[in-house]
PDB file of N, CA, C and O in Angstrom:
ATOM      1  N   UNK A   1     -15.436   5.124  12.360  1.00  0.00           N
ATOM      2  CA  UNK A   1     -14.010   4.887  12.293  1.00  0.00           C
ATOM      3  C   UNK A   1     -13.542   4.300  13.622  1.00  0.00           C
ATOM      4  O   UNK A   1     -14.074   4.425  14.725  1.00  0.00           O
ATOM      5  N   UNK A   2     -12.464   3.651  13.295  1.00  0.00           N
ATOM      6  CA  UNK A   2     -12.275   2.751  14.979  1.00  0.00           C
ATOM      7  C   UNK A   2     -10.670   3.694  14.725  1.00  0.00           C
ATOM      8  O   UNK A   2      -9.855   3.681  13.802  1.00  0.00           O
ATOM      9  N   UNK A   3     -10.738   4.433  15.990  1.00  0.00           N
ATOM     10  CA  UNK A   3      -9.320   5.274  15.828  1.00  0.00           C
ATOM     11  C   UNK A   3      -8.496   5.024  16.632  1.00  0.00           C
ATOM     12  O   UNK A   3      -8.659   5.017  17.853  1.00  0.00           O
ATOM     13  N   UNK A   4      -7.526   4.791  16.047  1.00  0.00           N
ATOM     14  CA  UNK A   4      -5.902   4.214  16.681  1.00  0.00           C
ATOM     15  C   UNK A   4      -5.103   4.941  17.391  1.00  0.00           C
ATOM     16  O   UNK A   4      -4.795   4.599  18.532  1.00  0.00           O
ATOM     17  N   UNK A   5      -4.667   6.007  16.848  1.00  0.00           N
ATOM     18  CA  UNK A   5      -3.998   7.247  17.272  1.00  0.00           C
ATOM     19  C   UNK A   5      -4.681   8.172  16.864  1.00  0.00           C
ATOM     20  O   UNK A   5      -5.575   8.268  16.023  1.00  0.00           O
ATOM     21  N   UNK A   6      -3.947   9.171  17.848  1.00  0.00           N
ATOM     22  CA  UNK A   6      -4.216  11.332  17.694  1.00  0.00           C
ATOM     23  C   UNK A   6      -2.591  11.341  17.942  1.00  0.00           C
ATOM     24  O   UNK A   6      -1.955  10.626  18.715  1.00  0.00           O
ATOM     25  N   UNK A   7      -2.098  12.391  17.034  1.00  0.00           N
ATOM     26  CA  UNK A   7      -0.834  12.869  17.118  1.00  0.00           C
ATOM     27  C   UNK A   7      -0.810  14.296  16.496  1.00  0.00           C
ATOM     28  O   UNK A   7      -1.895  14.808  16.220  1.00  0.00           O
ATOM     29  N   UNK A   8       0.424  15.027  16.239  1.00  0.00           N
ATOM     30  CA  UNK A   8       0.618  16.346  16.125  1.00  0.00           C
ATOM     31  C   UNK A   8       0.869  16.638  14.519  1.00  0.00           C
ATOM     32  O   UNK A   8       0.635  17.644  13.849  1.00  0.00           O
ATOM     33  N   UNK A   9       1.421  15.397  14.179  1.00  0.00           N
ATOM     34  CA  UNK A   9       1.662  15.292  12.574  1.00  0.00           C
ATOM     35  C   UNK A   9       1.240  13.945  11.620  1.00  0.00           C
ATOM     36  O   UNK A   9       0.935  12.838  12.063  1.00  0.00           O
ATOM     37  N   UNK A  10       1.303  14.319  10.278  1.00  0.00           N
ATOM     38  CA  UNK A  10       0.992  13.696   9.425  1.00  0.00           C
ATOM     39  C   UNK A  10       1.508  12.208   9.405  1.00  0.00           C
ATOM     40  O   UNK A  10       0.876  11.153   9.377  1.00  0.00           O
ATOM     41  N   UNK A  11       3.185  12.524   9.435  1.00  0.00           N
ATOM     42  CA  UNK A  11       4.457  11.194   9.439  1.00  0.00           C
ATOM     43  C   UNK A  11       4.289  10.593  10.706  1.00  0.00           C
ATOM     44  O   UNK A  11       4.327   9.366  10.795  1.00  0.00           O
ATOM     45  N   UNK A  12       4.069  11.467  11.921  1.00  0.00           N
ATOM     46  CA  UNK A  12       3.874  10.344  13.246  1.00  0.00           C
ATOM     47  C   UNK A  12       2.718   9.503  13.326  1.00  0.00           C
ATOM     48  O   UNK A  12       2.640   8.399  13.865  1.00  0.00           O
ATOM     49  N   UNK A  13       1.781  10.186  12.696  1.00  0.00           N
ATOM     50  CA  UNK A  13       0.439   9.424  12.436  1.00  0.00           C
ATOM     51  C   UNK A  13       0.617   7.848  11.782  1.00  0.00           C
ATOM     52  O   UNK A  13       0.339   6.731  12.218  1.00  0.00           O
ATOM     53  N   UNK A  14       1.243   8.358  10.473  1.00  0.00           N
ATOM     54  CA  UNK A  14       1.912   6.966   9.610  1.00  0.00           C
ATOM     55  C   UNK A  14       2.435   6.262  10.042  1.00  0.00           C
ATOM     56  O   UNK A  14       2.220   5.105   9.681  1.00  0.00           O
ATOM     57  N   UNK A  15       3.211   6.466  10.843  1.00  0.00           N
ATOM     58  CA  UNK A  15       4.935   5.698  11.523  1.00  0.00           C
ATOM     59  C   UNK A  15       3.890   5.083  12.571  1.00  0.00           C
ATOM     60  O   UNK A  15       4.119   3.874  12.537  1.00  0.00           O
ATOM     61  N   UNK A  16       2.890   5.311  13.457  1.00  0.00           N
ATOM     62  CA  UNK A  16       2.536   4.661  14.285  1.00  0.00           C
ATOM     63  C   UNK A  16       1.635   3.681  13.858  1.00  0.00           C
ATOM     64  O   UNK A  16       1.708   2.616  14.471  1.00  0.00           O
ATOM     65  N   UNK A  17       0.555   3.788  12.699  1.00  0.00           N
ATOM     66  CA  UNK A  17      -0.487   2.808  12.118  1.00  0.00           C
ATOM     67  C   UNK A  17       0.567   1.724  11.749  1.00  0.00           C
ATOM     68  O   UNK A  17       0.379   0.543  12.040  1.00  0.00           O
ATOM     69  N   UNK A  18       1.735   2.180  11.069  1.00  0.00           N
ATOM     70  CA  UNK A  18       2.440   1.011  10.283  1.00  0.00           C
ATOM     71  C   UNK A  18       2.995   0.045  11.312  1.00  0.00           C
ATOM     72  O   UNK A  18       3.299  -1.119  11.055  1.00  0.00           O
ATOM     73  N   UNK A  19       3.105   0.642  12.534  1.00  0.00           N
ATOM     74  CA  UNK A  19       3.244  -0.078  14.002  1.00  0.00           C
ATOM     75  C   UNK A  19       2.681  -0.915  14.380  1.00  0.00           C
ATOM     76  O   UNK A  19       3.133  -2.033  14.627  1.00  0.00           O
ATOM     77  N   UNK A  20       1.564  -0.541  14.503  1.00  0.00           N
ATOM     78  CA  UNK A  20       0.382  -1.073  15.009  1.00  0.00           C
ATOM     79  C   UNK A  20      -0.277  -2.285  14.031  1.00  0.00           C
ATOM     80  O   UNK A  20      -0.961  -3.255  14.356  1.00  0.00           O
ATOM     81  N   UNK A  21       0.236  -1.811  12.615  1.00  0.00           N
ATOM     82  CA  UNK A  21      -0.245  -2.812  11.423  1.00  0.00           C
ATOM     83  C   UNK A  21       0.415  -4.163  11.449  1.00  0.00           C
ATOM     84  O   UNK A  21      -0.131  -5.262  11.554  1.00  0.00           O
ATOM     85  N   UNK A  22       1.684  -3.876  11.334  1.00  0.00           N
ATOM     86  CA  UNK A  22       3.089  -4.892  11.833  1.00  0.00           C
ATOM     87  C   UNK A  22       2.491  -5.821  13.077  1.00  0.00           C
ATOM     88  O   UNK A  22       2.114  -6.943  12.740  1.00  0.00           O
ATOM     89  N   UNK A  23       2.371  -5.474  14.444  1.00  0.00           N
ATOM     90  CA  UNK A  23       2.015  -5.860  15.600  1.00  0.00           C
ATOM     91  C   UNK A  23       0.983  -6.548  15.319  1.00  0.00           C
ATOM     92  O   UNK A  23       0.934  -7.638  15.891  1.00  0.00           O
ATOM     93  N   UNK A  24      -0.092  -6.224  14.451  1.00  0.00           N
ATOM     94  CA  UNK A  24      -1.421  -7.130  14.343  1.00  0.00           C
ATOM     95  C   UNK A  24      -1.758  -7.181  12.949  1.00  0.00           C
ATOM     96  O   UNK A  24      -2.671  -6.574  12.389  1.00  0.00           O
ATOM     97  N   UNK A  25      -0.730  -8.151  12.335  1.00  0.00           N
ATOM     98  CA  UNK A  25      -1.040  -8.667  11.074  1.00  0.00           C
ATOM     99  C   UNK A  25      -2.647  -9.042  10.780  1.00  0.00           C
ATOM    100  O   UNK A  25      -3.403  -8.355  10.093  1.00  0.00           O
ATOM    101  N   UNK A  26      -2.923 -10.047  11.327  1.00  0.00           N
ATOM    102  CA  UNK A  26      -4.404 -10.404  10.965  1.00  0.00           C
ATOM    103  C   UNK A  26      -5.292  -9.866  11.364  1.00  0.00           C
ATOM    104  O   UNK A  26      -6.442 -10.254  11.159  1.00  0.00           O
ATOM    105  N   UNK A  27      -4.883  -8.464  12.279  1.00  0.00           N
ATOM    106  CA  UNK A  27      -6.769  -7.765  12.435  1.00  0.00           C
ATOM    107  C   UNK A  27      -6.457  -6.429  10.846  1.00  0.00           C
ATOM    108  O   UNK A  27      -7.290  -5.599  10.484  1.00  0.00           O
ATOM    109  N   UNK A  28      -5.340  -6.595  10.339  1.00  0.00           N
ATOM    110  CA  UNK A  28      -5.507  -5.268   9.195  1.00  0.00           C
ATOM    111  C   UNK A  28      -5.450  -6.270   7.575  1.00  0.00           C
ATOM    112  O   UNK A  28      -5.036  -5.883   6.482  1.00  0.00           O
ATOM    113  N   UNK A  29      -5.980  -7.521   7.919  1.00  0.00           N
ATOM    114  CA  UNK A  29      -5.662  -7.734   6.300  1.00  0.00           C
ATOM    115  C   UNK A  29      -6.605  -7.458   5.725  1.00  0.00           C
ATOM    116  O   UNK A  29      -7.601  -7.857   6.329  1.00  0.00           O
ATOM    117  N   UNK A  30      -6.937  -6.712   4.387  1.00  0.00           N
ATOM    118  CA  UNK A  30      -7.666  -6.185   3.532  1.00  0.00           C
ATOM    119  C   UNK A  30      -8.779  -5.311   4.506  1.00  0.00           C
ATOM    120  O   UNK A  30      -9.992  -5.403   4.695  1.00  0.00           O
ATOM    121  N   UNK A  31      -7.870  -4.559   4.936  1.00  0.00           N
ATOM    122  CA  UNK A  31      -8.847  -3.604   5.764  1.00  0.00           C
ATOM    123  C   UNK A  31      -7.976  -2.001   5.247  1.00  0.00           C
ATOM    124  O   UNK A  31      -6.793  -1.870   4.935  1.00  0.00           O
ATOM    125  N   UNK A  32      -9.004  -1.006   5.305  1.00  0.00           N
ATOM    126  CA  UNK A  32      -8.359   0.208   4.979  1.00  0.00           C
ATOM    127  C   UNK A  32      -8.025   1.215   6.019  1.00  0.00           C
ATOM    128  O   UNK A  32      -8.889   1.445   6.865  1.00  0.00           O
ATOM    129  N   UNK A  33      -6.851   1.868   6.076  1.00  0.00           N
ATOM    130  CA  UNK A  33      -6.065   2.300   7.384  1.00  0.00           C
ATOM    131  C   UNK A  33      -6.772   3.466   6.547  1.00  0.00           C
ATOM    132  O   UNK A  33      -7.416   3.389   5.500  1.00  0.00           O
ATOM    133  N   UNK A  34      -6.379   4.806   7.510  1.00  0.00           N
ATOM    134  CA  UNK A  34      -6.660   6.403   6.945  1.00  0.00           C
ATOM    135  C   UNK A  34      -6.625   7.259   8.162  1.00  0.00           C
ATOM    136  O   UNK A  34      -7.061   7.182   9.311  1.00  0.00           O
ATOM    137  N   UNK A  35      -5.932   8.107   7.455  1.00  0.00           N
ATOM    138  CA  UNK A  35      -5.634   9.184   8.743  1.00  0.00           C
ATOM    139  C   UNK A  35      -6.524  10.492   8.211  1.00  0.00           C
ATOM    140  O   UNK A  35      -6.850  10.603   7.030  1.00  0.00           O
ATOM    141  N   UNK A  36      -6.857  11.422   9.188  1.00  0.00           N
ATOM    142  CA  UNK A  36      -7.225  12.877   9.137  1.00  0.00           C
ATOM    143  C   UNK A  36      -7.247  13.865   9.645  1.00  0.00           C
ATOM    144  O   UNK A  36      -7.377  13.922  10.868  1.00  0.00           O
ATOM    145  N   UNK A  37      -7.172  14.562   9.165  1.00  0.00           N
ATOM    146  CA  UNK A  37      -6.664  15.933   9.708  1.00  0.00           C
ATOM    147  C   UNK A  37      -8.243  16.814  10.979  1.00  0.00           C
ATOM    148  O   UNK A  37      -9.272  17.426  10.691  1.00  0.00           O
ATOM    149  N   UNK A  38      -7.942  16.616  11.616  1.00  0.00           N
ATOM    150  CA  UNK A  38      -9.068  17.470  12.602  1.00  0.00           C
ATOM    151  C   UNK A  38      -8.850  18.980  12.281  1.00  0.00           C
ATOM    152  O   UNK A  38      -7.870  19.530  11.780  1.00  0.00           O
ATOM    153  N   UNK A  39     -10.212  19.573  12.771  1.00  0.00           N
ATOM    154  CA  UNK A  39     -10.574  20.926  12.761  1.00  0.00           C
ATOM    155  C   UNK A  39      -9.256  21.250  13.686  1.00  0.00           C
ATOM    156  O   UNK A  39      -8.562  22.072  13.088  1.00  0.00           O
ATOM    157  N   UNK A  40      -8.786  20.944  14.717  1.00  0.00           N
ATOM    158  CA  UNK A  40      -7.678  21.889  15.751  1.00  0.00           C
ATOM    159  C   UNK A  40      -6.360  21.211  15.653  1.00  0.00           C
ATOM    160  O   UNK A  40      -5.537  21.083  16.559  1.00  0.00           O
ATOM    161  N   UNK A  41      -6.275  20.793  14.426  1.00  0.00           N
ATOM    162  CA  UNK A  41      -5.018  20.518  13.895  1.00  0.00           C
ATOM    163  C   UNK A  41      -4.465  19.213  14.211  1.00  0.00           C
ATOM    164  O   UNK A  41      -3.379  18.965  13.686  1.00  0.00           O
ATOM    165  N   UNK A  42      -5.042  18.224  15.044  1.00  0.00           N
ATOM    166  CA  UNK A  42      -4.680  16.992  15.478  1.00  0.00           C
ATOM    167  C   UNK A  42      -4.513  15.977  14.070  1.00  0.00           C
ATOM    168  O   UNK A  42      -4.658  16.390  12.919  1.00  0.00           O
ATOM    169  N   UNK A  43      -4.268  14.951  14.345  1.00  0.00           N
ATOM    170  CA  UNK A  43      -3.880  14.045  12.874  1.00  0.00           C
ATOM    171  C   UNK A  43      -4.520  12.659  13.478  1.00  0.00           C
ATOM    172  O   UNK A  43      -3.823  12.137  14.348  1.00  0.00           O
ATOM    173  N   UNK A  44      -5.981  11.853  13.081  1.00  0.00           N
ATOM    174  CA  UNK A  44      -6.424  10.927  14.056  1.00  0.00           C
ATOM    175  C   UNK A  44      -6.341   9.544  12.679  1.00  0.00           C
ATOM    176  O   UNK A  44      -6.642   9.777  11.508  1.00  0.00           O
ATOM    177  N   UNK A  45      -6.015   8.583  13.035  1.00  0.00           N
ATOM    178  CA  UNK A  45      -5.604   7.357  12.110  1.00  0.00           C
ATOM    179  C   UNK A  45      -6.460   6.395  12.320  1.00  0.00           C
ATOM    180  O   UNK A  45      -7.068   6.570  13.376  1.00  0.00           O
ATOM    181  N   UNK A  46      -6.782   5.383  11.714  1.00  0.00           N
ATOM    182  CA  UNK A  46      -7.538   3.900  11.837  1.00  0.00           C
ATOM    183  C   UNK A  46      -7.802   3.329  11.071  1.00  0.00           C
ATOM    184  O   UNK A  46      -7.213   3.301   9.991  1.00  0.00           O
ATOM    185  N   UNK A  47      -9.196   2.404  11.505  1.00  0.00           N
ATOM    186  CA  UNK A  47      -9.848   2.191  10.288  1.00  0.00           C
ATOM    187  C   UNK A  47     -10.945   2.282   9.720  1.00  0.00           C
ATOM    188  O   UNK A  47     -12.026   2.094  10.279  1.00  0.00           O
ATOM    189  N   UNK A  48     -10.760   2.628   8.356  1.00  0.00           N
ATOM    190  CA  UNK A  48     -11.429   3.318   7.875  1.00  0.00           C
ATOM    191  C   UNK A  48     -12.951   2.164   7.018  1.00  0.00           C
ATOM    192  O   UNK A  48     -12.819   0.942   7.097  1.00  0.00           O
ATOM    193  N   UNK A  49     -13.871   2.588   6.497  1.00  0.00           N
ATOM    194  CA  UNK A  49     -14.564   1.734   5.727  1.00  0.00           C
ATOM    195  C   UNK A  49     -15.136   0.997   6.541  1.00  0.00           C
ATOM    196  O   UNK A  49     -15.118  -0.166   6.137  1.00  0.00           O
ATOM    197  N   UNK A  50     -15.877   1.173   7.958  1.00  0.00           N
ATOM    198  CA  UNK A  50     -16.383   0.136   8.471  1.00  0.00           C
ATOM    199  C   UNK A  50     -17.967   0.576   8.371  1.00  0.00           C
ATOM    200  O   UNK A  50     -18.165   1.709   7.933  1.00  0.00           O
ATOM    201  N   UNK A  51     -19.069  -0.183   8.721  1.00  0.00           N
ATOM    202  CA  UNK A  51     -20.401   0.097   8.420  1.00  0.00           C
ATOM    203  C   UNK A  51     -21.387   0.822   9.106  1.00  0.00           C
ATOM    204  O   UNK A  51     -22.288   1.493   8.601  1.00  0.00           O
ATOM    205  N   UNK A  52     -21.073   0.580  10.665  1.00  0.00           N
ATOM    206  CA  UNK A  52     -21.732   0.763  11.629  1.00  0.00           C
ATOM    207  C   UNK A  52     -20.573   1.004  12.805  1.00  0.00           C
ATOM    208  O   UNK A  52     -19.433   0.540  12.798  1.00  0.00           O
ATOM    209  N   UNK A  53     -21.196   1.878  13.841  1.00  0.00           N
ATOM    210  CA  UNK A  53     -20.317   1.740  15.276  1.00  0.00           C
ATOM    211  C   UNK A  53     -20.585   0.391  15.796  1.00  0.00           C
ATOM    212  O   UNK A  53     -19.612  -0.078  16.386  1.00  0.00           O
ATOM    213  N   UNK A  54     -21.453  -0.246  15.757  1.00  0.00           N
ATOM    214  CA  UNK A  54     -21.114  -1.572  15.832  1.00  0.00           C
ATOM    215  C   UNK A  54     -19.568  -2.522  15.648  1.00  0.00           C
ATOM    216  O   UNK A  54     -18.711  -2.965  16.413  1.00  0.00           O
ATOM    217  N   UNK A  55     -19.781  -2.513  14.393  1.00  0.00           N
ATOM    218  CA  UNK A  55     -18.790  -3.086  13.122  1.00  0.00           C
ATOM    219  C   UNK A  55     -17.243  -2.562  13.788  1.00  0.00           C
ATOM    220  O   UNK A  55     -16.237  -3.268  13.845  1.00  0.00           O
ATOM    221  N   UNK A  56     -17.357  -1.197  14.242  1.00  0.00           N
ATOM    222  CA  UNK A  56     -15.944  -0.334  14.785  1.00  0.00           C
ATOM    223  C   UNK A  56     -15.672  -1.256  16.098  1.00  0.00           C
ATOM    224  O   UNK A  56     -14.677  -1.917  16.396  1.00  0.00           O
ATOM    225  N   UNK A  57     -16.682  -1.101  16.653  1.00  0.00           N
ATOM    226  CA  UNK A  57     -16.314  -1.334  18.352  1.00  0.00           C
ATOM    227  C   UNK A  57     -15.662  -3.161  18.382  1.00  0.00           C
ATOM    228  O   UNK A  57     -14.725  -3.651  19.012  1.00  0.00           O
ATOM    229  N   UNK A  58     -16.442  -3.651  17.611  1.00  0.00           N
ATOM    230  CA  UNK A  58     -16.354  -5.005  17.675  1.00  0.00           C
ATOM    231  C   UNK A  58     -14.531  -5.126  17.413  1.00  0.00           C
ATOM    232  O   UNK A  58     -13.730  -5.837  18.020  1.00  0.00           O
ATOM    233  N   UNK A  59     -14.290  -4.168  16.309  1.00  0.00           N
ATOM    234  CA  UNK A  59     -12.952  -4.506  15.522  1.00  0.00           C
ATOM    235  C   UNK A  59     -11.805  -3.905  17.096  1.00  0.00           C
ATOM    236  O   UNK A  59     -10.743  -4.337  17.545  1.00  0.00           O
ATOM    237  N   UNK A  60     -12.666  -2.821  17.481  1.00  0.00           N
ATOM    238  CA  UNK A  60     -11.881  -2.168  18.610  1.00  0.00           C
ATOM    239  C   UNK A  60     -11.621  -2.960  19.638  1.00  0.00           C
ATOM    240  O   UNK A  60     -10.502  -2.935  20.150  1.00  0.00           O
ATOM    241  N   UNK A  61     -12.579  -3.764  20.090  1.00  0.00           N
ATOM    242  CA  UNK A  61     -12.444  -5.031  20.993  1.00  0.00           C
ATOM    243  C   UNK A  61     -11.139  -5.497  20.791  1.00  0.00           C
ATOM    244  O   UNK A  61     -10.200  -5.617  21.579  1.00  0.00           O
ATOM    245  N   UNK A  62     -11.257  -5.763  19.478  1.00  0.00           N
ATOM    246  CA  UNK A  62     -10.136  -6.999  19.236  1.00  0.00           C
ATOM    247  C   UNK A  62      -9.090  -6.227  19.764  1.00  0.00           C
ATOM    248  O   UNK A  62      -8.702  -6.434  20.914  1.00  0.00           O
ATOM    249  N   UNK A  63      -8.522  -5.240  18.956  1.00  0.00           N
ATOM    250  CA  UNK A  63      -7.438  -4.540  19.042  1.00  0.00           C
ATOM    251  C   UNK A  63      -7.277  -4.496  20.664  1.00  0.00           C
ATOM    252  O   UNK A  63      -6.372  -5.166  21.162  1.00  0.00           O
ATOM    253  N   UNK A  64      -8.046  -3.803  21.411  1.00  0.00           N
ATOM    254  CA  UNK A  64      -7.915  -3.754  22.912  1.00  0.00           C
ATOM    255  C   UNK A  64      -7.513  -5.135  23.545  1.00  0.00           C
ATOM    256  O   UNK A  64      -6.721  -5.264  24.478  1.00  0.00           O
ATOM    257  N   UNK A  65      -8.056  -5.964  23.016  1.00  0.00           N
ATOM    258  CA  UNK A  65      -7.240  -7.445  23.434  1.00  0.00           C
ATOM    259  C   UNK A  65      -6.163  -7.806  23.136  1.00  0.00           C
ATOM    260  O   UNK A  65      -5.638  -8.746  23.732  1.00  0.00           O
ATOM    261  N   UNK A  66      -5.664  -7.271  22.317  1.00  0.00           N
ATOM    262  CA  UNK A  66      -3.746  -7.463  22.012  1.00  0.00           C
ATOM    263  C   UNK A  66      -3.627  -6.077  22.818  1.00  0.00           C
ATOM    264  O   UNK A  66      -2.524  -5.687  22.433  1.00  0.00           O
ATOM    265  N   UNK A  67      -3.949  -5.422  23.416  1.00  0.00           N
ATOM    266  CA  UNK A  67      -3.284  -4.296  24.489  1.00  0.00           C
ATOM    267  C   UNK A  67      -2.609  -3.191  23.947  1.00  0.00           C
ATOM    268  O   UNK A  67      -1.564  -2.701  24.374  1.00  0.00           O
ATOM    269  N   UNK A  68      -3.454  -2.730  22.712  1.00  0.00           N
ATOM    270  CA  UNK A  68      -3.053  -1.301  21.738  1.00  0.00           C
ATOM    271  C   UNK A  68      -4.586  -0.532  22.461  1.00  0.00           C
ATOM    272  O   UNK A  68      -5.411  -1.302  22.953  1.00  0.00           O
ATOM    273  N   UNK A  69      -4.846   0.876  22.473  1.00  0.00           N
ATOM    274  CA  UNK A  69      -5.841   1.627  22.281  1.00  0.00           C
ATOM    275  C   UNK A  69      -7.204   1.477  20.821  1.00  0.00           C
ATOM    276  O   UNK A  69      -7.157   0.886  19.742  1.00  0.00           O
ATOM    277  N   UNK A  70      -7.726   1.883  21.137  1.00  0.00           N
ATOM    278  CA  UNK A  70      -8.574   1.944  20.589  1.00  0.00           C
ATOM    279  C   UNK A  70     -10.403   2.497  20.898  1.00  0.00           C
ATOM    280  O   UNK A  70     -11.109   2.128  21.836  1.00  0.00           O
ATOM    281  N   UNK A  71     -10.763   3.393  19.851  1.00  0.00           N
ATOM    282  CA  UNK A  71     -12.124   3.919  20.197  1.00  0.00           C
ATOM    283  C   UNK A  71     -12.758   4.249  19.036  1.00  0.00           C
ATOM    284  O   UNK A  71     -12.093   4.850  18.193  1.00  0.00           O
ATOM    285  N   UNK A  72     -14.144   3.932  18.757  1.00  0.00           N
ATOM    286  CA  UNK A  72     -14.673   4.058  17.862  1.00  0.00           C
ATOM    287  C   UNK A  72     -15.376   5.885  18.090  1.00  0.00           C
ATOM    288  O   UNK A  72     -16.086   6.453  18.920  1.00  0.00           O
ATOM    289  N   UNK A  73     -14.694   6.240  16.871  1.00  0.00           N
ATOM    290  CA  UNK A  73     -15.342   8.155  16.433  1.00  0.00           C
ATOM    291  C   UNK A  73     -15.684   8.150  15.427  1.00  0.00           C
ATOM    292  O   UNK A  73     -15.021   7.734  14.477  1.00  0.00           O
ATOM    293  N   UNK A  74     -17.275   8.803  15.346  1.00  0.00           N
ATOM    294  CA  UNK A  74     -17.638   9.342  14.284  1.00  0.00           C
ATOM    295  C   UNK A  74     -17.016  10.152  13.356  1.00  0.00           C
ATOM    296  O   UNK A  74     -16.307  10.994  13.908  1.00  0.00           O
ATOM    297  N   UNK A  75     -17.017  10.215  12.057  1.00  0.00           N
ATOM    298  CA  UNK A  75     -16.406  10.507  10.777  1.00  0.00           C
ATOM    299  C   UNK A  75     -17.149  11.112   9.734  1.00  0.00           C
ATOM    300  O   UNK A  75     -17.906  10.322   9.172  1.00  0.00           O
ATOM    301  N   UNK A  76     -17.167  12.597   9.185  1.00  0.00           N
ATOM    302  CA  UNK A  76     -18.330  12.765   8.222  1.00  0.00           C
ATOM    303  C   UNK A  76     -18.361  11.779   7.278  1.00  0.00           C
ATOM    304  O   UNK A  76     -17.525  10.904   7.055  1.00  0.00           O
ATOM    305  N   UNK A  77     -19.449  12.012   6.721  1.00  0.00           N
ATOM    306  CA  UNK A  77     -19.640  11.600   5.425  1.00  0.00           C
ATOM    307  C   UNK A  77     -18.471  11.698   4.152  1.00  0.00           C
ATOM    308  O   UNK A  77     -17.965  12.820   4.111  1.00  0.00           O
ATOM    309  N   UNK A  78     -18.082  10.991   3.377  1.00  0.00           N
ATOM    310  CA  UNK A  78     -17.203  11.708   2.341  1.00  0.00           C
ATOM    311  C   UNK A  78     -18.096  11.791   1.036  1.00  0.00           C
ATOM    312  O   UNK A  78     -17.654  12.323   0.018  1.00  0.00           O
TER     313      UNK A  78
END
């Protein structure tokens, strides 16, 4: 997962991807956003469906070049 934000809730989680989505139209087209809930209650967002930490970091690059955060974290299995 290439993760965007950590926040305290569900809606700030949302309100900020849809931010971040807006701001960088062409790195989210037909790409899947997804947030989740951590073991200590945190709420972590991105994107989701990528193949490899490879595949993450590369996308994370980008993002870090328009001057948003970004870090690729492992994600279980679903």
């Amino acid at each position: 997962m290439a993760q965007l934000v950590k926040v305290a809730t569900f809606s700030e989680a949302a309100e900020t991807l849809d931010l971040i989505k807006a701001k960088y139209p062409s790195l989210f087209e037909n790409q899947s956003l997804v947030i989740r809930r951590e073991s200590g209650g945190a709420y972590v967002g991105g994107l989701g469906g990528l193949k490899s930490a490879e595949e993450a970091e590369q996308f994370c690059s980008k993002v870090r070049g328009g001057g948003a955060s970004c870090q690729v974290v492992a994600t279980p299995r679903e």
